[in-house]
Structures are given as structure tokens and as C-alpha cells.
N, C-alpha and C positions, 0 to 999 in steps of 0.2 A: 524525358520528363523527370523532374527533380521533385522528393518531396517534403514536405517540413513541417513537422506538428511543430504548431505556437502553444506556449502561455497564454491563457485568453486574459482578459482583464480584469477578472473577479479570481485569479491565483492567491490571494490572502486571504479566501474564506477558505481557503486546502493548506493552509498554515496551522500547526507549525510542520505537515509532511510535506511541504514543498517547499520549506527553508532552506533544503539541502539537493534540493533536485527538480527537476522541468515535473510538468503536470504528466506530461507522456510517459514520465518511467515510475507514476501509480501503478502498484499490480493491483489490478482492478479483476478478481480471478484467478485464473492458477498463474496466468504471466502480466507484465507489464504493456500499460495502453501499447507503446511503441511497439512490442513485440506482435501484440496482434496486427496493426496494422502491417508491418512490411511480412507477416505470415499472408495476409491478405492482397497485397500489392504483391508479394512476392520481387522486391524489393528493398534496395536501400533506403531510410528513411531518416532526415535530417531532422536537429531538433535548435530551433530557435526559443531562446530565454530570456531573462533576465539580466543583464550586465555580468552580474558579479557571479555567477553560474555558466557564464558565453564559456570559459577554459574547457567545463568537462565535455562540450558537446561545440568543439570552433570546427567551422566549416567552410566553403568559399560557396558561392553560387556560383553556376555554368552554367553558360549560353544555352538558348531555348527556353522550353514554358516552363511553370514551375507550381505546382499545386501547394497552396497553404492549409493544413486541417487542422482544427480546434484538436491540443493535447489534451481535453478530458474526456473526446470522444470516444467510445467505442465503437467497432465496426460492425455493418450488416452490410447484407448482398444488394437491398435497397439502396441506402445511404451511398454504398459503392458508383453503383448507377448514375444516381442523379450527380454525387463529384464526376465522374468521366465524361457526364455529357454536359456540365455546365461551361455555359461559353465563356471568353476571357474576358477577365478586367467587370466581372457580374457576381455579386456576391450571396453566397445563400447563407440565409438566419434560418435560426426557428427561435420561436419566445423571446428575440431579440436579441438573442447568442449569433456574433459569427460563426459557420460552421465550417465554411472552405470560401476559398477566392483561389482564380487562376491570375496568373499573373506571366506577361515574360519578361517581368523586372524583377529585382533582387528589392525586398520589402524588408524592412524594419519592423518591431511589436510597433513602432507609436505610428507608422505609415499604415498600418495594419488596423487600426483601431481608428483612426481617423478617417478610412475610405467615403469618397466621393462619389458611388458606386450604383448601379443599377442594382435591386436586389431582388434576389428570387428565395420565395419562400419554401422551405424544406418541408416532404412533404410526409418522409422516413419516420419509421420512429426506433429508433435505437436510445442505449445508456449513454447519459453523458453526466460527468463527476463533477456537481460544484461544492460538496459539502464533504468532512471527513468520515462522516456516519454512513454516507451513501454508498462507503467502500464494502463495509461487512453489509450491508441491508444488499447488494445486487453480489455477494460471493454466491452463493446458489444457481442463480441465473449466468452468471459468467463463468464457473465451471464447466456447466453442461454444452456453453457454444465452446468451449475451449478445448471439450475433449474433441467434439467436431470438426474444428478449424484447423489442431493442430494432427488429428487422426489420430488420437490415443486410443481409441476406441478397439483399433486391431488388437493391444495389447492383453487380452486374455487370458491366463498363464493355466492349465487348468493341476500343476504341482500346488500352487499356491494355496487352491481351491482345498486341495489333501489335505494342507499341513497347519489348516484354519478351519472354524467356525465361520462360513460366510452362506447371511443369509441375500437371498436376493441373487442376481446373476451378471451388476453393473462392478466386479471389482478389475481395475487395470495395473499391473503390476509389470514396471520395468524388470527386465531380466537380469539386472546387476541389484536388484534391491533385494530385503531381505525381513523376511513376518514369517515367524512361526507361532500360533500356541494363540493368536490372537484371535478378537470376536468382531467380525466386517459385517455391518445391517446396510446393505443396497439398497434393500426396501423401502428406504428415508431418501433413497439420491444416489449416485453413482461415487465410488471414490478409488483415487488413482495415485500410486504410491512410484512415486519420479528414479532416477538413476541413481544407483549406491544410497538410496536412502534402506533406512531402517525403522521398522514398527517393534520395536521389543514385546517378549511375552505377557500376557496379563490383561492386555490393553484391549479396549473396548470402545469401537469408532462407528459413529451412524452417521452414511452421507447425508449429504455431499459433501466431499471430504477430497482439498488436494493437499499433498506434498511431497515440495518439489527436491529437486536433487542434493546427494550430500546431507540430509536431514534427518534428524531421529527424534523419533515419538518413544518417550522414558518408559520404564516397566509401569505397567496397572496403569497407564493412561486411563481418563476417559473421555472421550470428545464426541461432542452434538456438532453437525454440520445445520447450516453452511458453515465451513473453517476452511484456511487456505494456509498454510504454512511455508513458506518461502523458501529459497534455497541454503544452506549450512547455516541450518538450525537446531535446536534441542527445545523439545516440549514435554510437559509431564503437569500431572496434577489434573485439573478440571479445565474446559476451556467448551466455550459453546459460541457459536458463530460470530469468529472475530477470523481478523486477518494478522499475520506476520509478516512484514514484505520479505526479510531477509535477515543472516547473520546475525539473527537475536537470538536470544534463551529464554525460557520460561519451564527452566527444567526442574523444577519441585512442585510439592503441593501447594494448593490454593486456589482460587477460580478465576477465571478471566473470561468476560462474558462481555460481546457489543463491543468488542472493542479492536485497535487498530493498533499495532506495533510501529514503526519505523527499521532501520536498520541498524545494527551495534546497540540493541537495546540489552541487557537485562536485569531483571524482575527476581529478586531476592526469595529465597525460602519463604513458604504462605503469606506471600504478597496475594492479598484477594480485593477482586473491584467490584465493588456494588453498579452494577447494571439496571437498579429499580428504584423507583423511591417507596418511601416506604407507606406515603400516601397515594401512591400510582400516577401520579397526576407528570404531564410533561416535562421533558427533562431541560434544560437549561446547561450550555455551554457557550465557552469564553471565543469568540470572535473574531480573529486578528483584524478581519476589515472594520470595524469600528471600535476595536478595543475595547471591547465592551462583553458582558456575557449578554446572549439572546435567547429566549426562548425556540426549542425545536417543536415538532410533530411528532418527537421520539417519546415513547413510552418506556424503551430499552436501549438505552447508550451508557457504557464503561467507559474505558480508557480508552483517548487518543496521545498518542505519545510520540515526539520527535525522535529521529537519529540519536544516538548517540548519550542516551540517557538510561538512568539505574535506581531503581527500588534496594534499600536496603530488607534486611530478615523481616518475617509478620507487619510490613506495611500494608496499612486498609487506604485506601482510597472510593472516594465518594463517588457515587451515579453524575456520569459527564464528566470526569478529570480531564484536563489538557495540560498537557507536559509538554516545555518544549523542546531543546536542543541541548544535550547537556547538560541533564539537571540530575542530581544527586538528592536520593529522596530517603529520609529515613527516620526512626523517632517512635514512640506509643501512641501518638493519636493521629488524626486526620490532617493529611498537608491541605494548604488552600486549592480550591476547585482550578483555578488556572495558577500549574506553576510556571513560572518565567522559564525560560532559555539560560544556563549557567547559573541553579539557583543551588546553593546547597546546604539542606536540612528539613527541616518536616515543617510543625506548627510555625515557626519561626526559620526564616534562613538570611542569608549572607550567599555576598557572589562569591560562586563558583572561578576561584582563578586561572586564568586563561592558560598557561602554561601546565600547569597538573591537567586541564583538560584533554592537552594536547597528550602530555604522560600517558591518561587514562587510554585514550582513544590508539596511541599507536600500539602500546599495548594488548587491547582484545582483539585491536586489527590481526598483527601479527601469527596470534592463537589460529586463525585461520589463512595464514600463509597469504594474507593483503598487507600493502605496505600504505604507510599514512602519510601520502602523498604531500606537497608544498601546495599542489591546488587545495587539497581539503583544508590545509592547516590555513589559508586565505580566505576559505569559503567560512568557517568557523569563526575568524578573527571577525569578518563582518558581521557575522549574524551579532555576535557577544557585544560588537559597535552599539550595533541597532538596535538589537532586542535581548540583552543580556540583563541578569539581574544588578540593578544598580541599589537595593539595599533600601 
């Protein structure tokens, strides 16, 4: 059996965090869709995409059947079930969303979306990701299956326990990681501190709280969970239920609250994001599927922010920023609520040139020992095509 998380077709409302990557490799949690799944398959798991992203994840198909699973799904023991036993060439929805098809042909996204199909209605209920806010709104909930899925849960340390203030009894700490002198509230949620990561002294965390390996949490942290912090990262300053996926910073003071990182991101000295308006009333973010802003059901959304983009010193940004790929942000007052992809400057900006991007990006790459690759630099050249700032 072969299997393959798709892009489902509504992938540009998860823009601009899947400009740079398949819907599957969301960390939606302490790990990536994809990681849970082939955690749960206990298997390998293919990922079909988009054209211009087919390089980071080319694969062939092999003979025999071949299960297709929507990449914004996440997994239950349910959901499990009804995939293994649905029969071929039958397709299960829920709310109208494909959620798997067997097949023993090798499918395409548009053969995929186009099926002629018998369908059978789903009948599970699990997370599935179509909006960027749904990512910190289900970190809580996707913690707690994460410590189960992936059995963190053995991880107990009871040194740890000595050489800390922790209240509560859910703290899991790898044995190459390293928290002294800090203050851990379980009592909020469980929280689990990943391999060679570091919690510096001072700092003050209430789960649920993950992060992941290679990661450090600055002196006098303090962080409200749900928080997910990704793998070789640096955070510090205030932060209350947002996510990081990876390789970002956010290692000064200032707040970041409701909000979602990308990768290769960082966030200037007291860069702080308003997560509230100031009349309370619904938050309103920029769209990619209709280029448009829409109103949410969010009372609390920050910042959403692509790959590869930077806050300069004491930038404030507004409740709902969307940032997208590349954008260089800095200045004394408020940038526009949606900044473009290669935009760079504050009230006012001009594109970001493609070439100093490429500078910027190989760059931080390198600081953690990744190289910036001919694919990236192809993947970036398109997006800058499509959705870079034109002035």
C-alpha cells in the first residue's frame, strides 16, 4: 500500500504558510500533519502538491493500491478505520471536503478533484486545517494526542522535577535537554521540552507548552500555552498561544499572541502584535483565495506570517497581520494589515529584490547549518512571479 497526502483545493486559504510547502508539512501540534500520519500508519508517506513545490517531495507511484488522504487532515483511530476499510475507486467526504479515495492508479490533484466516484460519507470526527488561525486555535488539543501518538509521555525526568519549580505532574523532558531555575505550571496542560533543547533560567511556562529539538526558550521567558515552538528556534519575551513551525526567532522582548510563524522567520527587538481589537468585535484577515480581507469568528488573531520574512526593532503590528514570503518589515508606525510577499518597509514600501532576498535567506539559512538550496531559490523566484510586491 502506498500513501499520499494531497493539497486539497481550498490550499490558498492556508496561504501565505503553504507558499513554501504541501498542506501535510503544517505543524499542526508539536509535529507536522505528515509526521503524524506515517507515526500512525507507521509508514512511509508520500506527499503530492502543487507543480511548482512537486521538486521538494517527487516521487514515483508503485504497482498495487494506493490510499490518497486530504494533507490538512489530522489523524484518529476512527478516521483510521473507516480509510482501511473503505473500498476502491469510493470516495469519503465530510462537509464536502475529500478526505481519502483508494485508488490502484496513480492520480493527479486535478484527477483527484474531479472524481466520478461513489461516495461515502465520513462519519469520524477529527482536526482538519483550512484556515491559518486554526493552527494556534487546535495547538492545545494537538499537543495532548501528540504526546500519546508519539509516547512522550514515558519521558518523566524526576532531576528535572529538583532543579525546577514545577507545579503539576505532566512535565516531559528529553534527556539531552537542559531547564534549570525555571517555573513549569502542568496544572494549565502538559508541557514537553524536545532533544538538546534549552529553557534558560528566569523563565515562566503554563501548558501546554511544546518544544521541539535544538530550541531555546531566552532568560525571563514567559509563555501562556497552548504554544508550540518548533525545532532550532530561539524565543523570549511574552508569547501566549501561537505557534512557530521552525527555524525562527523571536528572541527579545515583546508579545506575540494568536499567532503563527512560518520558517526562517525573525521578529526584531519589541516587535509586539495586537491579538485584540480594541472594540472586541471580530477580527478581519487578508484571504489569498479571494484576495480580499474577510471577516473571521476570531475574537483573538495576531500574526500570520510566511517563510522567510523579518520585523525590524519596536515594530507594532495590528490584530490579523498577514505577511507573506519575504517581506522586510520596519519603520514607527503600523504596516498595512496584509503585507505582500517581497514587500520592503513599513507604512509605505517597494519590492523587496529578488536577489538580496536570496542573499538574506542563504544567509540565516547557513547560521543553522541548512544550505539554500537551487530548489528554494526556484520556489521563491515563483512565488515573487505571482505574488510579490509589484509597488
Amino acid at each position: 500500500m502506498q500513501f499520499i497526502l494531497f493539497d486539497p483545493d481550498y490550499i490558498q486559504q492556508l496561504n501565505p504558510l503553504t507558499l513554501t510547502r504541501a498542506a501535510a508539512l503544517l505543524r499542526v501540534g508539536g509535529f507536522t500533519i505528515k509526521e503524524k500520519w506515517e507515526q500512525t500508519l507507521n509508514s512511509k508517506v508520500e506527499v503530492l502538491t502543487r507543480i511548482y513545490l512537486k521538486a521538494l517531495y517527487s516521487f514515483e507511484y508503485v504497482e498495487g493500491e494506493k490510499t490518497f488522504i486530504n494533507g490538512t487532515v489530522c489523524p484518529t483511530p476512527n478516521l483510521l478505520d473507516e480509510i482501511e476499510n473503505l473500498p476502491n475507486d469510493v470516495a469519503l467526504i465530510q462537509d464536502g471536503k475529500l478526505i481519502a479515495f483508494k485508488s490502484s492508479k496513480g492520480l493527479s490533484r486535478k484527477e483527484l478533484f474531479s472524481l466520478k466516484a461513489k461516495i461515502k460519507t465520513s462519519k469520524s470526527s477529527f482536526d482538519l486545517v483550512e484556515y491559518p488561525w486554526q493552527i494556534f486555535k487546535l495547538a492545545g488539543k494537538q499537543i495532548e494526542n501528540d504526546l500519546e501518538l508519539f509516547r512522550l509521555r514515558d519521558l518523566r525526568n524526576a532531576q528535572v522535577y529538583e532543579q525546577n519549580t514545577v507545579f503539576g505532574h505532566e512535565l516531559y523532558v528529553e534527556k539531552t535537554a537542559k531547564a534549570q531555575g525555571v517555573i513549569f505550571n502542568t496544572d494549565t496542560g502538559p508541557i514537553y521540552i524536545g532533544k538538546d533543547a534549552e529553557v534558560m533560567e528566569g523563565s515562566v511556562i503554563r501548558g501546554p507548552f511544546f518544544l521541539g529539538e535544538h530550541s531555546t526558550v531566552k532568560l525571563a521567558a514567559k509563555i501562556y500555552g497552548p504554544t508550540v515552538i518548533g525545532p532550532h528556534s530561539k524565543v523570549g519575551g511574552e508569547i501566549s498561544n501561537s505557534v512557530v513551525f521552525g527555524y525562527s526567532n523571536k528572541g527579545h522582548d515583546g508579545f506575540m499572541g494568536n499567532s503563527v510563524l512560518g520558517e526562517w522567520c525573525n521578529l526584531g527587538a519589541d516587535t509586539n502584535t495586537s491579538n485584540l481589537k480594541n472594540n472586541y468585535s471580530k477580527v478581519s484577515v487578508f484571504n489569498y483565495a479571494d484576495n480580499q480581507m474577510r471577516l473571521t469568528e476570531e475574537q483573538f488573531c495576531g500574526l500570520i506570517m510566511g517563510d522567510h520574512s523579518k520585523t525590524g526593532i519596536n515594530t507594532m503590528l495590528n490584530t490579523g497581520t498577514v505577511v507573506g514570503v519575504s517581506a522586510n518589515i520596519f519603520g514607527g508606525d503600523f504596516p498595512p494589515k496584509h503585507v505582500p510577499s517581497f514587500y520592503w518597509g513599513g507604512t509605505q514600501g517597494v519590492p523587496f529584490n529578488l536577489d538580496k532576498a536570496f542573499e538574506v535567506a542563504e544567509k540565516m539559512m547557513a547560521r543553522r547549518n541548512v544550505s539554500f538550496s537551487d530548489i528554494d531559490r526556484q520556489i521563491l523566484s515563483y512565488i515573487f512571479e505571482k505574488y510579490g510586491y509589484k509597488g
